[in-house]
KEKE-3310 file (N, C-alpha, C; in steps of 0.2 Angstrom, whole numbers, plus 5000, padded with zeros to 4 digits):
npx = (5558:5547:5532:5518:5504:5492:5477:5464:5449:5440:5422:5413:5412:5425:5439:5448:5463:5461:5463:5477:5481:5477:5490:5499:5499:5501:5516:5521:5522:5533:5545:5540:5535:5545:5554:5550:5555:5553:5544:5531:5518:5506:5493:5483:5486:5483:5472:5464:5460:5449:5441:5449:5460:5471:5487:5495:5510:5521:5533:5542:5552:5548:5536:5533:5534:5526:5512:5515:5512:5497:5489:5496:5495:5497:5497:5486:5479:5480:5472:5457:5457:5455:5441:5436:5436:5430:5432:5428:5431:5442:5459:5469:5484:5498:5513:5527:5543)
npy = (5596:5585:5577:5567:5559:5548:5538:5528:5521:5509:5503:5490:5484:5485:5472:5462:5462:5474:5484:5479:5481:5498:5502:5497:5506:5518:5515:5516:5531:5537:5537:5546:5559:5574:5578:5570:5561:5551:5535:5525:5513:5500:5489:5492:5479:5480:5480:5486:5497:5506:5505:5508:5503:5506:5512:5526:5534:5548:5556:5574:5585:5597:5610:5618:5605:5597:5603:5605:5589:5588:5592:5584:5577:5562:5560:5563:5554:5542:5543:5545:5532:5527:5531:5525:5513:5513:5521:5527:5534:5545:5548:5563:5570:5581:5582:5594:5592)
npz = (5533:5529:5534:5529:5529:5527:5530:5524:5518:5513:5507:5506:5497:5490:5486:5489:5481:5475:5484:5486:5471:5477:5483:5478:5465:5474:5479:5467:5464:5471:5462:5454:5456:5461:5474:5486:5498:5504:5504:5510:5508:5513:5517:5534:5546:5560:5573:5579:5568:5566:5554:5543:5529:5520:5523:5518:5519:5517:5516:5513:5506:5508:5512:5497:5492:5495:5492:5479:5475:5476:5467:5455:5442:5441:5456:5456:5446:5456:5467:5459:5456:5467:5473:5462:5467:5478:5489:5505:5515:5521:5532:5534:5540:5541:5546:5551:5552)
capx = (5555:5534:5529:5510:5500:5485:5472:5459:5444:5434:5418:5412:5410:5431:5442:5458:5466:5458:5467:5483:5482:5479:5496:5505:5498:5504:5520:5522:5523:5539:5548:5538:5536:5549:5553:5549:5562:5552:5537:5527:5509:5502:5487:5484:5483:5478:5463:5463:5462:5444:5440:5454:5464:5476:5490:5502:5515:5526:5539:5544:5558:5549:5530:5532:5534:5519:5510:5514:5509:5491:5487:5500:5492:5500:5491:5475:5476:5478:5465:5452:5456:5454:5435:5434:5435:5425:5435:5423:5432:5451:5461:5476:5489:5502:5517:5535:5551)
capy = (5589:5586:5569:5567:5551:5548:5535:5527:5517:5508:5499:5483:5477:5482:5469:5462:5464:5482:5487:5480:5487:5505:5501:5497:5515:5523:5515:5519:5539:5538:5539:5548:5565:5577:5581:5564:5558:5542:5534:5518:5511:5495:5487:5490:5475:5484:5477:5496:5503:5509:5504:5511:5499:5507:5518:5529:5540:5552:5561:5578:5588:5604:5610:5616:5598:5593:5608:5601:5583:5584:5593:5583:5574:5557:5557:5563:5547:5539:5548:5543:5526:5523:5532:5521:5508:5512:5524:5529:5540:5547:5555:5565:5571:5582:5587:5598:5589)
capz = (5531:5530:5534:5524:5534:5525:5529:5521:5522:5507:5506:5510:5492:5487:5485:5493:5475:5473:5490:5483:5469:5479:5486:5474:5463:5481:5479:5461:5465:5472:5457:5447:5460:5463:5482:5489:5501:5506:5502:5510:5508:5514:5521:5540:5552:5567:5576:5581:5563:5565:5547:5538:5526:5519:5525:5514:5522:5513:5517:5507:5507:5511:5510:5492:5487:5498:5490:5471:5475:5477:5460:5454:5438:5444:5460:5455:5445:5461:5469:5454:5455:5475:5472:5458:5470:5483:5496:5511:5519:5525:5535:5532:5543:5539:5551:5548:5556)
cpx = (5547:5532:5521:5509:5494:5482:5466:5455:5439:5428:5418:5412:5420:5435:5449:5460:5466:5463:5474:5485:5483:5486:5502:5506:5503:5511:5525:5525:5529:5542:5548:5537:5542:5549:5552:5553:5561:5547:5535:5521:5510:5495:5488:5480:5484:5471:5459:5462:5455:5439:5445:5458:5470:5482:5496:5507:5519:5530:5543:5549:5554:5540:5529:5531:5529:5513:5510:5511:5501:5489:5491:5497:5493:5496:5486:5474:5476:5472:5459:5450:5453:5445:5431:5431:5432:5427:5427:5424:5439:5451:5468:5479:5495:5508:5523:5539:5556)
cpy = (5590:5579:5568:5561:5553:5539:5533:5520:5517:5504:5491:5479:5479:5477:5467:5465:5471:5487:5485:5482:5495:5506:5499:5506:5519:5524:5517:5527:5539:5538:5543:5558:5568:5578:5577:5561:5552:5542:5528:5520:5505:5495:5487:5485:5477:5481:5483:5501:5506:5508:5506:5506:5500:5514:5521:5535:5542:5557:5564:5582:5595:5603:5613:5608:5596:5597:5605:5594:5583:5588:5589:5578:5566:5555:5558:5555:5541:5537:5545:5535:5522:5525:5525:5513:5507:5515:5528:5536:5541:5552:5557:5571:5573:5587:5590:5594:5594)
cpz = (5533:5530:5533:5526:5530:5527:5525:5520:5515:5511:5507:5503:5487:5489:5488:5487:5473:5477:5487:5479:5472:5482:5481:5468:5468:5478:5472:5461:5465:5467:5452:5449:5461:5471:5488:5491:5503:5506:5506:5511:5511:5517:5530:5541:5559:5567:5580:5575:5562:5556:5541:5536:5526:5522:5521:5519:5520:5516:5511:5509:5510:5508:5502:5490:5489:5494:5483:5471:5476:5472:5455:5448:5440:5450:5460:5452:5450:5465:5465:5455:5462:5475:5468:5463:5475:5489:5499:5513:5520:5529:5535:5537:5540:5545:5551:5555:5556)
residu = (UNK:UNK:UNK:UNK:UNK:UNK:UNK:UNK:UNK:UNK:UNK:UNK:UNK:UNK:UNK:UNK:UNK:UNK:UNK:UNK:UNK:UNK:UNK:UNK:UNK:UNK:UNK:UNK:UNK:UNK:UNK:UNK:UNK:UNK:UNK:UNK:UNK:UNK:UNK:UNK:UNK:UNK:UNK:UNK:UNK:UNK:UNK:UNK:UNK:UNK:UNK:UNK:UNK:UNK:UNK:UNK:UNK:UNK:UNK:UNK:UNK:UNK:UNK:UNK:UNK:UNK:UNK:UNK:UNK:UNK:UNK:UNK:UNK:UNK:UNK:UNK:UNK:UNK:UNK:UNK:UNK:UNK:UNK:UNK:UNK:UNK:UNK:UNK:UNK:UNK:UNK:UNK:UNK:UNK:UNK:UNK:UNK)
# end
């Protein structure tokens, strides 16, 4: 198993609605990816989260399926959309169980 933690941190000018939208996209994947054993997004409330909003965590059956998900035409559409909106900056984390 491969547990994938991403972070991310938008701008000052997106939206509450923009960021749930980003979370709801996240959450969409789960069905639509192969290899995917579990999937959450939300918004961090942490008063520790350095800037970072949202946090998605995934969990994959093996690193091919970690390996197909990021060219995966589905999340690049994600990927586009969070730009679109204003992402600053992330960080990603990936570690085998």
């Amino acid at each position: 198993m491969i547990d994938h933690i991403v972070l991310v941190k938008f701008g000052e000018t997106t939206t509450e609605e923009q960021l749930q939208e980003v979370v709801q996209r996240f959450k969409a994947l789960k069905g639509r990816l192969s290899g995917i054993v579990d999937l959450q997004a939300g918004i961090n409330f942490s008063d520790k989260n350095q800037g970072y909003q949202i946090v998605l965590s995934v969990r994959f059956e093996n690193q091919e399926a970690l390996q197909a998900y990021g060219p995966n035409p589905d999340h690049q559409a994600v990927a586009a959309y969070i730009r679109e909106v204003g992402r600053v900056d992330s960080i990603v984390v990936d570690i085998e169980l």
